[in-house]
N, C-alpha and C positions, 0 to 999 in steps of 0.2 A: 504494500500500500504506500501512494507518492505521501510525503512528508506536508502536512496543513501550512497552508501558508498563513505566516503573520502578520498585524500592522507593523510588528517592529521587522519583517522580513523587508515588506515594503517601504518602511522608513529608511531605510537601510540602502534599500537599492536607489529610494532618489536623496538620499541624502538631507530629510529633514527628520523632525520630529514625530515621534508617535503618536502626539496628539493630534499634529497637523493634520496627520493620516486619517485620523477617525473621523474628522471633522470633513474634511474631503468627502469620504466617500458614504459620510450620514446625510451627504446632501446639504450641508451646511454652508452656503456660500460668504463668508466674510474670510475665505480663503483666494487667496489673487487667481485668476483665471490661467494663468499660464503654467503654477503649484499645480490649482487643480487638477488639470489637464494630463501634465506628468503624473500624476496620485493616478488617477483613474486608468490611464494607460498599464503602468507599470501593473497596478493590481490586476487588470486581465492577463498582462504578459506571465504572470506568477500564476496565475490560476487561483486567482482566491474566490475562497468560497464566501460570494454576495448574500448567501442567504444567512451568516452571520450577524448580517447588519437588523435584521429583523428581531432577533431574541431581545432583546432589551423593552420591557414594557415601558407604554409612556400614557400620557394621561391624556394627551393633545390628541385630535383625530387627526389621520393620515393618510394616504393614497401610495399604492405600490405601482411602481415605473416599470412594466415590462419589456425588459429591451436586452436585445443579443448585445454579446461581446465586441462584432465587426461593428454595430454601430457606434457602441462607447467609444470606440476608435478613431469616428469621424467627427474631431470634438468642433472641427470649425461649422460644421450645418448643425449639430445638435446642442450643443453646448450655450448658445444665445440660447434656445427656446429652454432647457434645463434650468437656465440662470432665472431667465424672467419669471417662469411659472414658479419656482421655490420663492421669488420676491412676491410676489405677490402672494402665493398660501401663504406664505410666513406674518403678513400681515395680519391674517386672519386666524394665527395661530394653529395653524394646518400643516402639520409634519409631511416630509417624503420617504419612502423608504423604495431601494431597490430590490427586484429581484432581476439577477443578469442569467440567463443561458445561452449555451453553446449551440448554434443551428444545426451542427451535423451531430449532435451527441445531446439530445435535452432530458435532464435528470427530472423525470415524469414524479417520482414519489416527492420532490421537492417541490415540484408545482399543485400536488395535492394538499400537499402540507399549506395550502395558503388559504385550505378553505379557513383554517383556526386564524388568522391573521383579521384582526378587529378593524381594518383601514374599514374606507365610506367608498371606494371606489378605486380602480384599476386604471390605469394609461398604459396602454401598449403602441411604443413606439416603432411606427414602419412595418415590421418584418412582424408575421402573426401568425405563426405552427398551427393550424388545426389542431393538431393532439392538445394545444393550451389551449385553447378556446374551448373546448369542446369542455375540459375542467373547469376553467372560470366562470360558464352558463350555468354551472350546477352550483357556484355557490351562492348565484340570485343578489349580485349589487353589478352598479353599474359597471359598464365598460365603455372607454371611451379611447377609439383609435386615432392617432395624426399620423397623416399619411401614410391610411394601408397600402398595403403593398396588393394584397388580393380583399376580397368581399368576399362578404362571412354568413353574417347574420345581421337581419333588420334590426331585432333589440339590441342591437351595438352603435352607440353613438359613434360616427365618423369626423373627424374633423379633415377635414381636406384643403387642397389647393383649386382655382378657378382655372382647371383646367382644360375643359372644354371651351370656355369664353376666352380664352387666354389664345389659342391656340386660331381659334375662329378671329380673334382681335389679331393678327398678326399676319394669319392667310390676308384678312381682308385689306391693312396696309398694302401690302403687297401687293393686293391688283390694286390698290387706288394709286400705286406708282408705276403701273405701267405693265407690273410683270402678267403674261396669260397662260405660262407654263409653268407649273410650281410645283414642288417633288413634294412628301415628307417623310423623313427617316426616322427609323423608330425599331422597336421590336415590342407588338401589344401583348406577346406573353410574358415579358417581364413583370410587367406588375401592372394594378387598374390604373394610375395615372398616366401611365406611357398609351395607355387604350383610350382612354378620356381625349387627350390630346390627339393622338389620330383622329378620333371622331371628331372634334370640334375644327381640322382641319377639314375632311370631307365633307363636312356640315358649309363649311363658308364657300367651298368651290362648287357644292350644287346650286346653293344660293345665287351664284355668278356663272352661273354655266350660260344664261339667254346674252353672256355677253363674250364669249369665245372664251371662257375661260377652262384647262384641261388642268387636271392633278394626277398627280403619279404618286405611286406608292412604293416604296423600299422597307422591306418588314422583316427582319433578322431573327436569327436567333441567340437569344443573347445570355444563355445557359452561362457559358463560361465568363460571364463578366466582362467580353472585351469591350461591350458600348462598340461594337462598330463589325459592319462588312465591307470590306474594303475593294474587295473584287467586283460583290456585286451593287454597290454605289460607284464603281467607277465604270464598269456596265454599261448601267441605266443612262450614265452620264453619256456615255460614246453611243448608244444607241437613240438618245430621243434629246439631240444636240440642241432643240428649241428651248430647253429646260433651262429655265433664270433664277432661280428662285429656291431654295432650300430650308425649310422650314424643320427643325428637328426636334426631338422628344425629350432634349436636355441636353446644358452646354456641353458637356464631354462629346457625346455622340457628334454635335456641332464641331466639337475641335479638332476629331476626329477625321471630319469632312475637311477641315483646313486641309490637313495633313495630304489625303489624296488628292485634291483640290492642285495644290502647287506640287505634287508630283506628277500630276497630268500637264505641269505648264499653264494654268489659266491660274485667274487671278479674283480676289476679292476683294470691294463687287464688282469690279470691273466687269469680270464674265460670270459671278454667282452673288445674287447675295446670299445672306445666312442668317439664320433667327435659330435660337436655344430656349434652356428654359432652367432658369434655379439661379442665376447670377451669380455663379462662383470666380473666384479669384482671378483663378486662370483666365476666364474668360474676357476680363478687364484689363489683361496685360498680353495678352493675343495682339498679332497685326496683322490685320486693324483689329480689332476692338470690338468683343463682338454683342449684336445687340440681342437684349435677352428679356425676362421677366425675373421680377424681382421677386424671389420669395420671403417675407417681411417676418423674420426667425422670433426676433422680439416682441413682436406683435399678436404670433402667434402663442408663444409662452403666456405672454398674460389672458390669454383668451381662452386657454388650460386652466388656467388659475380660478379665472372668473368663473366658469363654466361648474368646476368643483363646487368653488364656495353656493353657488348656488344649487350643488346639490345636497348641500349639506344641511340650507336650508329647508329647501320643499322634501328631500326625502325623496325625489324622482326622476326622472333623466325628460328632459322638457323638448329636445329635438332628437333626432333619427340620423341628419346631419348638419356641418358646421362650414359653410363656404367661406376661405380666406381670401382676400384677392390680391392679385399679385401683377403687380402696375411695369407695365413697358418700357425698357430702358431701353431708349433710340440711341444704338454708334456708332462705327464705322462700315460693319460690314454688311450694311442694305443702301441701293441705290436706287435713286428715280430714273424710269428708263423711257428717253422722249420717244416721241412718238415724231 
């Protein structure tokens, strides 16, 4: 049997305090963000076991955070919405508590174990195992997903991104400048917002079909994580040359279009524009610059927040789902194409 890991294991390995450690990973924010960050990594890299943090009774009500390992990992997209939703419960005197598991290996008799766990309500972040779900319905409090990855159950509050509007908002830019050929890349069996946005793409090109307008589809399979077909978006690309326009299911997948893009020789927008979705870093330091939807992290945190405290009140879950909107960043890499 491997060896339990510690907070002084973990203190240890990043070089602070053991108390610092506790307080990190009780979800305690008056720890610096970039501390916590390292705290929260290192303890996945260790293997510690999250469901430690739960033993300690407390008097305050509280809500358990379900969320894998890989995403604690991505602390720059989750880590604003972690931040804000603990400020604001906290206000309200509403504790968080984790429960983290491994997506290829989920320890089923510790996720049973949570039916004994007194929180008011569950947050499952992203990624949502059936086999958990299937446990958390039986023990009859809410649930409340941001940004499932797949669709479950209707008595599961959703909070989402406006990703069909979003998507429709972007096609339609696009012919209002000119373009009548417009691709969009994507793979809808990744997850329901990658499918949302497809639709809300083919949704805005039938709307403008009585004006010449044609859309093409490049639909991957995106099993192995690469965000991108490379072959066959540079394909599509040689075979239906009219095609101006690239509209895709997130910035990655978009920068990935860079990539083939100028190893085809052509240039953007000169000869493509390009539109993404989640406005990450990379994307704002790309050339050009690529224009995207902003996904509002802190915004959405408090709206976690809110949404609890309010269940805390009424005792009931008051919506089915939660649309966030996520507002157009126009920049370099779409252009106006005269006529």
């Amino acid at each position: 049997m491997s060896k339990s890991v510690r907070l002084i294991d973990i203190a240890n390995a990043c070089g602070v305090t053991k108390g610092l450690v506790s307080r990190a990973l009780a979800g305690k924010y008056n720890v610096g963000d970039e501390t916590r960050n390292l705290i929260m990594q290192k303890a996945v890299e260790l293997g510690y076991d999250f469901t430690k943090l739960r033993t300690k009774s407390t008097k305050k009500p509280s809500v358990v955070i379900i969320v894998s390992s890989s995403i604690l990992m991505k602390e720059d997209y989750w880590q604003p919405i972690l931040k804000n939703m603990y400020a604001t419960l906290n206000r309200s005197s509403i504790k968080i508590e984790y429960f983290v598991f491994e997506s290829k290996n989920i320890d089923m008799d510790s996720v049973r174990a949570l039916k004994d766990n007194s929180c008011i309500a569950f947050v499952v972040l992203h990624k949502n195992p059936d086999a958990i779900f299937k446990e958390l319905r039986k023990f009859k409090k809410p649930i409340i997903e941001v940004d499932p990855k797949f669709m479950h159950y209707t008595d599961v509050t959703q909070i989402k991104y406006s990703n069909y509007m979003s998507m429709y908002e972007a096609t339609q830019k696009l012919i209002d400048s000119g373009h009548k050929h417009l691709c969009f890349y994507g793979s809808d069996m990744h997850a329901m917002s990658f499918r949302e946005r497809h639709d809300g793409f083919r949704g805005c090109i039938r709307a403008n079909a009585n004006k010449g307008v044609v859309g093409y589809d490049i639909i991957f399979d995106n099993s192995d994580l690469q965000y991108a077909d490379n072959e066959m978006f540079e394909n599509m690309l040689k075979e239906h040359k009219q095609i101006t326009a690239i509209v895709c299911a997130n910035d990655i997948i978009a920068l990935n279009a860079y990539k083939t893009i100028k190893k085809m020789g052509k240039s953007i927008p000169e000869d493509y524009s390009v539109v993404g979705f989640d406005n990450v870093a990379l994307g704002k330091e790309a050339h050009p610059a690529l224009s995207t939807f902003n996904v509002p992290r802190e915004e959405i945190g408090d709206e976690i927040g809110l949404y609890i405290i309010r269940l805390l009140q009424d005792d009931k879950p008051q919506f089915a789902e939660l649309t966030i909107r996520c507002d157009f960043v126009e920049r370099d890499s779409i252009r106006k194409i005269e006529e």
